[in-house]
C-alpha positions as CSV (number, residue, x, y, z in Angstrom):
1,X,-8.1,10.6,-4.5
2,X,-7.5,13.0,-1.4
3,X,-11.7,13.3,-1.1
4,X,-12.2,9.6,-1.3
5,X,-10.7,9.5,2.6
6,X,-12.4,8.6,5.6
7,X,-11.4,10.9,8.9
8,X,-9.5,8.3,10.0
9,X,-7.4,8.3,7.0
10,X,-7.1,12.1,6.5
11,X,-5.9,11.5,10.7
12,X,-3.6,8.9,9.7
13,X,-1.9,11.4,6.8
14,X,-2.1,14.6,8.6
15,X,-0.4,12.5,12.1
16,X,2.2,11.4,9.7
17,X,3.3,14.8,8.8
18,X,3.0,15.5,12.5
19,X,5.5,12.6,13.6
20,X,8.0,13.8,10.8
21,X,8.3,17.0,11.9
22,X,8.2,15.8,15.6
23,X,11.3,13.7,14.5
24,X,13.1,16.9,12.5
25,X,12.7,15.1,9.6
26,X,12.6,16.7,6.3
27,X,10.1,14.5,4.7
28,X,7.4,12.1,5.2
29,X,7.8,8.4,4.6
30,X,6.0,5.4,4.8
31,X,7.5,4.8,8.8
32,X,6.0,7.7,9.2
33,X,2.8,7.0,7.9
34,X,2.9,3.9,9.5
35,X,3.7,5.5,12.8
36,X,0.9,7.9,12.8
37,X,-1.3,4.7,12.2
38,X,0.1,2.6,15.4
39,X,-0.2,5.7,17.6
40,X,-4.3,6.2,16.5
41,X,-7.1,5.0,19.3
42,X,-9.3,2.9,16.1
43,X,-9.5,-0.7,14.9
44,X,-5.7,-0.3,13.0
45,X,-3.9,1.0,15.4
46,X,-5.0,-1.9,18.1
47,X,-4.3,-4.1,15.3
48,X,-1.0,-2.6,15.2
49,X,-0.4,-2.9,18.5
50,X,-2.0,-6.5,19.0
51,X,0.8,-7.5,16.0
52,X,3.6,-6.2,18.3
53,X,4.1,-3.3,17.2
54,X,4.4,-0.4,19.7
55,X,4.4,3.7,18.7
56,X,7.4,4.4,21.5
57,X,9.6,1.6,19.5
58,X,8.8,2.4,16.2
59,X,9.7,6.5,17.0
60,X,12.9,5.1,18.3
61,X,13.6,2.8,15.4
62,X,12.9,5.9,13.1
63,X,15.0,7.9,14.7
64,X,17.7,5.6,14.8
65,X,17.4,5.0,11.0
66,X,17.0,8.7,9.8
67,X,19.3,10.2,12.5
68,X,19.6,13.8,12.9
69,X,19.1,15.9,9.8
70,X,16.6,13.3,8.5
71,X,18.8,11.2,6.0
72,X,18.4,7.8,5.3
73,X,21.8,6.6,7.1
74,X,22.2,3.1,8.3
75,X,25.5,3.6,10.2
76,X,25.7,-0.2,10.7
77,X,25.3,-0.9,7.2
78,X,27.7,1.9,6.7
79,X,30.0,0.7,8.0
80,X,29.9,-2.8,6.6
81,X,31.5,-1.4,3.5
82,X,33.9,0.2,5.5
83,X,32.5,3.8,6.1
84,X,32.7,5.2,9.8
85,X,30.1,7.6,10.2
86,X,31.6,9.0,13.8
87,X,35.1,9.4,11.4
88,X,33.2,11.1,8.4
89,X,31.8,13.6,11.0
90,X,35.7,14.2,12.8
91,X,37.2,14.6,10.1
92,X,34.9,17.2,8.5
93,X,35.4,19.0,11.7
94,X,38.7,19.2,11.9
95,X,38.5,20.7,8.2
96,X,35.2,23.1,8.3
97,X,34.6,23.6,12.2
98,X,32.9,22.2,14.8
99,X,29.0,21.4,13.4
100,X,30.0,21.6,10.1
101,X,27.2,18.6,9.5
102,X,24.6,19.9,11.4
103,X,21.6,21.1,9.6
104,X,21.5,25.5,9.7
105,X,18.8,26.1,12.4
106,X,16.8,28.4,10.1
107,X,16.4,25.2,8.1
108,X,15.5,23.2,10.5
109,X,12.5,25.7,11.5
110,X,11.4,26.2,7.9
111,X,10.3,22.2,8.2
112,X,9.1,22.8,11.3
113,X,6.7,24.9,10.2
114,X,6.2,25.0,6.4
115,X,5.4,22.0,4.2
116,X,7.3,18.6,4.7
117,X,7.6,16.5,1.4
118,X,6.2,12.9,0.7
119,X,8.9,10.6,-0.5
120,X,8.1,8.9,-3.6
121,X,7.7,5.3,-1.5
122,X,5.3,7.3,0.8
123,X,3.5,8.6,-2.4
124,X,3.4,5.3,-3.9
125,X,2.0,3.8,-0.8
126,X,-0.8,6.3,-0.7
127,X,-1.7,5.3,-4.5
128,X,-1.7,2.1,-3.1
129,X,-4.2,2.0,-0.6
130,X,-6.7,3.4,-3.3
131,X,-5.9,0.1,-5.4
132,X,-6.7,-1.7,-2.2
133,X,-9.8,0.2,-1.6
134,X,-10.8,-1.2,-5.3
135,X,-9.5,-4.8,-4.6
136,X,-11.9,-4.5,-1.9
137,X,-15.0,-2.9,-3.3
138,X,-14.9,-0.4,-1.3
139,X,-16.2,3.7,-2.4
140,X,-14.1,5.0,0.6
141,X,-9.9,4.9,1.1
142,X,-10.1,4.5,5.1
143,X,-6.8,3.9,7.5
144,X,-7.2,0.1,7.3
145,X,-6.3,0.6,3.4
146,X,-3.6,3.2,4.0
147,X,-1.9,0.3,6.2
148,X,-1.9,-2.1,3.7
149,X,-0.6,0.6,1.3
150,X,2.7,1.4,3.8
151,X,2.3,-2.5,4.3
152,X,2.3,-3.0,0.7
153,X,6.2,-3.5,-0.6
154,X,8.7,-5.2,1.2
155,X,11.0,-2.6,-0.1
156,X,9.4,-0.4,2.2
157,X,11.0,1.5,5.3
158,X,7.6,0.7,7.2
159,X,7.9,-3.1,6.2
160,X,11.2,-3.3,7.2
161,X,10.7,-1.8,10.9
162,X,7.6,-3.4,11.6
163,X,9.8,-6.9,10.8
164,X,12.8,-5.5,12.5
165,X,10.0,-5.4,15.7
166,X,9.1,-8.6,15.6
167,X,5.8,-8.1,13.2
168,X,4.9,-11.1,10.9
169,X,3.6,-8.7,8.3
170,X,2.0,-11.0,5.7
171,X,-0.1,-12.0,8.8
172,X,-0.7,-8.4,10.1
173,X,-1.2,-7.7,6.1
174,X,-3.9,-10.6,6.4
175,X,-5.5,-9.5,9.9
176,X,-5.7,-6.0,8.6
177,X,-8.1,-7.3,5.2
178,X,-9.9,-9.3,7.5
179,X,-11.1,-6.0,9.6
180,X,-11.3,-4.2,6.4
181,X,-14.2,-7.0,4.4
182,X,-15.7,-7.5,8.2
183,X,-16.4,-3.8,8.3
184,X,-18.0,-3.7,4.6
185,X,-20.0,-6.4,5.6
């Protein structure tokens, strides 16, 4: 699939990993992806950004929803069911020592540096974007059809940040295929 991909879509992929580990997170997902894609100087990322969607707010909404250590915690969500994250990590203290939650810094480096793992949804909206590229008729898997693959599910992290800013996605998701037939053309 990998040597079906434009530059701009290996740039897209390869930016992803780059925001991850940027974030000290240990994997890549589809916000990820989708940030890499808002922050790029071509046709999707000024569609991105002509949606509403800005790279500076989407780092800080990932950030905000991965938190430190890079797991999927949603502390007001959380706490809804009657879970207090700031209590969790107080309480732990008090038992195991001050930092007892906070990721080992050798560990930290190793994703630094070494490989940082897709997440299956990421994966998925990868395999994705090649289904679009054959919706399409189209031989190549270019960034426009990697953002409708991290555009794709509604289940998605991407989907649900790009909505949390403000994005209509089924339009964006509309725009985007637009671009993508008027470039085939």
């Amino acid at each position: 699939m990998f040597e079906r991909f434009t530059e701009s879509a290996r740039r897209a992929v390869t930016g992803a990993q780059a925001e991850a580990r940027a974030l000290h997170d240990r994997h890549i997902g589809t916000e990820h992806v989708l940030l890499s894609l808002v922050a790029a100087d071509d046709a999707m990322g000024r569609a991105l950004r002509e949606h509403g969607l800005a790279a500076d707010d989407l780092r800080a909404r990932i950030a905000r929803v991965n938190g430190t250590g890079g797991e999927v915690l949603d502390s007001d969500a959380l706490k809804s069911i009657g879970i207090d994250l700031d209590a969790v990590r107080e309480a732990t203290e008090e038992s195991f020592g001050e930092g007892a939650l906070d990721v080992p810094a050798g560990k930290l480096q190793r994703y630094r540096r070494g490989h940082i793992p897709f997440t299956p949804k990421s994966k998925k909206a990868l395999e994705l974007s090649l289904r679009h590229a054959i919706r399409l008729k189209q031989k190549e898997i270019g960034s426009g059809h990697i953002l409708l693959g991290v555009l794709h599910d509604d289940d998605f992290l991407s989907v649900r940040l790009a909505a949390e800013a403000g994005v209509d996605v089924p339009r964006l998701r509309e725009h985007v295929e637009r671009l993508l037939t008027s470039e085939a053309a």
